[in-house]
C-alpha positions as CSV (number, residue, x, y, z in Angstrom):
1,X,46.5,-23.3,53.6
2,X,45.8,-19.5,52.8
3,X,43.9,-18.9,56.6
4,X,47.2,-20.4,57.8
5,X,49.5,-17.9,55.9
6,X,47.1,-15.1,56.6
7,X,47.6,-16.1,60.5
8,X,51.4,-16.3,60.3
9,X,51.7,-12.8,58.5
10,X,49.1,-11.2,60.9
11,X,50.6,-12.6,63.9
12,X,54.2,-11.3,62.6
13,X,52.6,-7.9,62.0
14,X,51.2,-8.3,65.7
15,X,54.7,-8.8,67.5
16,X,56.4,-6.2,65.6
17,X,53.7,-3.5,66.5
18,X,54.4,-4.4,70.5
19,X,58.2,-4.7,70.4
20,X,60.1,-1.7,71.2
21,X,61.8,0.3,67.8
22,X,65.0,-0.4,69.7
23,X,64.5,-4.1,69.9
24,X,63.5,-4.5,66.4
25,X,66.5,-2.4,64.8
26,X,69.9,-3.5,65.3
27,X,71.5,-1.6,68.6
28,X,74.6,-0.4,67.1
29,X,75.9,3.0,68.4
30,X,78.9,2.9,66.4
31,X,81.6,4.0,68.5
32,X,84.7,6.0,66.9
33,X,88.1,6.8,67.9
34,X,90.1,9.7,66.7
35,X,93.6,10.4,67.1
36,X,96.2,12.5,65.7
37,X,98.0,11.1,62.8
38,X,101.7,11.6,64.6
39,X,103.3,12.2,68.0
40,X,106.2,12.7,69.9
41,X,108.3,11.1,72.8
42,X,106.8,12.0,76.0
43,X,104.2,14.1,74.4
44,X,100.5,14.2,75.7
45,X,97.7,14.1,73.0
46,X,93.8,13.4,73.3
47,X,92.0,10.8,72.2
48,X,88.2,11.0,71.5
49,X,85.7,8.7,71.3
50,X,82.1,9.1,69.8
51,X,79.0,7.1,69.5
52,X,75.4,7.8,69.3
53,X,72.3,6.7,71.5
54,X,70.5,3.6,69.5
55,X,67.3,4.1,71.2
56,X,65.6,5.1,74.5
57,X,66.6,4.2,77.4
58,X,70.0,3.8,76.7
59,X,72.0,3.3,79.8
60,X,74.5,1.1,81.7
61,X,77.4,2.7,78.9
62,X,81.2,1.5,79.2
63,X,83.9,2.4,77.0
64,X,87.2,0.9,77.5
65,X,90.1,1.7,75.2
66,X,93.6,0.5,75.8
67,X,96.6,2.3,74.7
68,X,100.0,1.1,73.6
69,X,101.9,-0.7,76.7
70,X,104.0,2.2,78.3
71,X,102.4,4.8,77.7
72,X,99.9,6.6,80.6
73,X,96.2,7.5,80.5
74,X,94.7,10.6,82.0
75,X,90.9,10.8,82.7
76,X,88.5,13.7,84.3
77,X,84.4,12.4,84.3
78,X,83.9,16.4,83.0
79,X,86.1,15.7,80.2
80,X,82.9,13.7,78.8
81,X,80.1,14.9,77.2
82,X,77.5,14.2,79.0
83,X,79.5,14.0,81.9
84,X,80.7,10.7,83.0
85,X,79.4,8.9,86.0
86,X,82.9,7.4,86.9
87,X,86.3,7.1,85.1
88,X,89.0,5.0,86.0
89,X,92.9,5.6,84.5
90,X,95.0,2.0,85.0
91,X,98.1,2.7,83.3
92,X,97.5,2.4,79.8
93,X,93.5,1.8,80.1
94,X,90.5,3.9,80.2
95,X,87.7,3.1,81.7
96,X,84.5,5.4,81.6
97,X,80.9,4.7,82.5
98,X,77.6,7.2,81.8
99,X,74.6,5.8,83.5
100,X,71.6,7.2,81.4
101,X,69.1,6.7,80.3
102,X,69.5,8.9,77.3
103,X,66.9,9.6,74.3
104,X,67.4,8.1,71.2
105,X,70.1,10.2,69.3
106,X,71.8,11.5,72.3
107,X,75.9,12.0,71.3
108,X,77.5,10.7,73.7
109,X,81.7,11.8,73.3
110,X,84.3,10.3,75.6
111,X,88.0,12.4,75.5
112,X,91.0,11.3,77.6
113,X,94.5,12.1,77.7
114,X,97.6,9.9,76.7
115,X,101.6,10.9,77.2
116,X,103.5,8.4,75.1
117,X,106.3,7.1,77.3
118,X,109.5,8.8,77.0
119,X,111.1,5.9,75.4
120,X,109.0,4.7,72.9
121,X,111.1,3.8,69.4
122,X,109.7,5.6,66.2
123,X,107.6,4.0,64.6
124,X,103.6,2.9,64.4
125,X,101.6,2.0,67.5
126,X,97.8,0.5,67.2
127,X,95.1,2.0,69.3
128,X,93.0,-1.9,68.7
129,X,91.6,-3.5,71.8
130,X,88.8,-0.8,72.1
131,X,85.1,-1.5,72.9
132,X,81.8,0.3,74.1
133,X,79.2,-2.2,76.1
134,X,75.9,-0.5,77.0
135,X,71.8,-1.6,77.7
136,X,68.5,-0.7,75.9
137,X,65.7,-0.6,78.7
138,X,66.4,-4.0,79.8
139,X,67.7,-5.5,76.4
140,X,71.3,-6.2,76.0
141,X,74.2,-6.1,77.6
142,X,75.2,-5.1,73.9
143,X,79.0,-4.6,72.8
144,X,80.7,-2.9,69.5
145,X,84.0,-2.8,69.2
146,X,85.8,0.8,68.8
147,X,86.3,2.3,65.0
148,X,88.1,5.0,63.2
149,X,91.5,5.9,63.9
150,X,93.3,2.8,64.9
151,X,96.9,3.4,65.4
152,X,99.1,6.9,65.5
153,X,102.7,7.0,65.0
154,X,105.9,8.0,66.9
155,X,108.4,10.5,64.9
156,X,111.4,12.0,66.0
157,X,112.0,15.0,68.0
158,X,109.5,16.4,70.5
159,X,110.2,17.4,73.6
160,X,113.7,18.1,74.8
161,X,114.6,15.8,77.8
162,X,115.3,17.2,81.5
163,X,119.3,16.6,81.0
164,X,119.5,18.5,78.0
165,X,118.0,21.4,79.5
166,X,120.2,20.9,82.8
167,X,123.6,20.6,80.1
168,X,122.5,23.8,78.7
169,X,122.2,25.7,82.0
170,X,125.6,24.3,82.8
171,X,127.4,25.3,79.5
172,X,125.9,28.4,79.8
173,X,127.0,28.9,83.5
174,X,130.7,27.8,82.6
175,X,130.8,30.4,79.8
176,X,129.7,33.7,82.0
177,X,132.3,31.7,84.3
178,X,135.0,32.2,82.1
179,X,134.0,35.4,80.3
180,X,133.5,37.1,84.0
181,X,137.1,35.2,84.9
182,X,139.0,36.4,81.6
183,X,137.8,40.1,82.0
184,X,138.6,39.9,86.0
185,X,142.2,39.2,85.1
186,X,142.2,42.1,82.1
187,X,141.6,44.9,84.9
């Protein structure tokens, strides 16, 4: 009986020494999401997501992140550290890939733009649906779902719209209007 638990342990022992430190510790990379605690009606923030390599030979990385309904995405691969190989900007989805392979450690940060649509209502949107798949060597495909900042809120004011600033040219055009017409008819 003890020759047999002897076996068992050294034969555990054995496969552990072979596999990969990668294989044997959970991949997680942790992905996290940071956004500003409050925005405005039609304004344009960034949004960052960071994560860190699990391993070596980390490769095949996607993130995709969806933002509220409405609102627009902007991507640039350079805007990515290290820089992405492709992004894609589908409304209110991001989509970047990095091919790798990276060393174990490697930060790998994602930033894209949004512009909250010009008529959102006030109030507090979620940032939820957000997740990173990714490879190690040839293990995985792995996926974690997007932490930290989760949801950002819409308060008044902001940005004045294009017909307030045309209403203001034109008040301001009928008052020289007037002033230029009253002191015409003084002389």
């Amino acid at each position: 009986m003890r020759l047999l638990s002897l076996f068992v342990v050294i034969l555990a022992l054995t496969a552990v020494a072979f596999l990969p430190l990668g294989v044997i510790l959970a991949q997680e990379v942790n992905p996290s999401r940071t956004l500003p605690d409050a925005v405005h009606k039609g304004e344009t923030f960034d949004v960052t997501v960071t994560f860190s390599s699990p391993a070596d030979e980390f490769n095949g990385i996607g993130l995709t992140d969806l933002c509220p309904d409405g609102w627009e995405v902007t991507l640039d691969e350079a805007w990515c550290t290290p820089d992405a190989g492709f992004v894609k900007a589908t409304d209110n989805k991001a989509e970047i890939m990095w091919f790798g392979p990276y060393e174990s450690g490697t930060t790998v940060s994602a930033l894209y733009k949004v512009t909250v649509a010009d008529d959102a209502s006030t109030g507090i949107y979620a940032f939820n649906n957000g997740f990173v798949e990714y490879y190690v060597g040839e293990e995985g495909p792995y996926l974690e779902n997007i932490t930290g900042s989760s949801q950002v809120e819409v308060v008044p004011g902001g940005s004045i719209s294009m017909w307030w600033i045309v209403g203001i040219v034109v008040a301001i055009a009928v008052i020289v209007a007037a002033a230029l017409l009253v002191r015409r008819r003084k002389t």
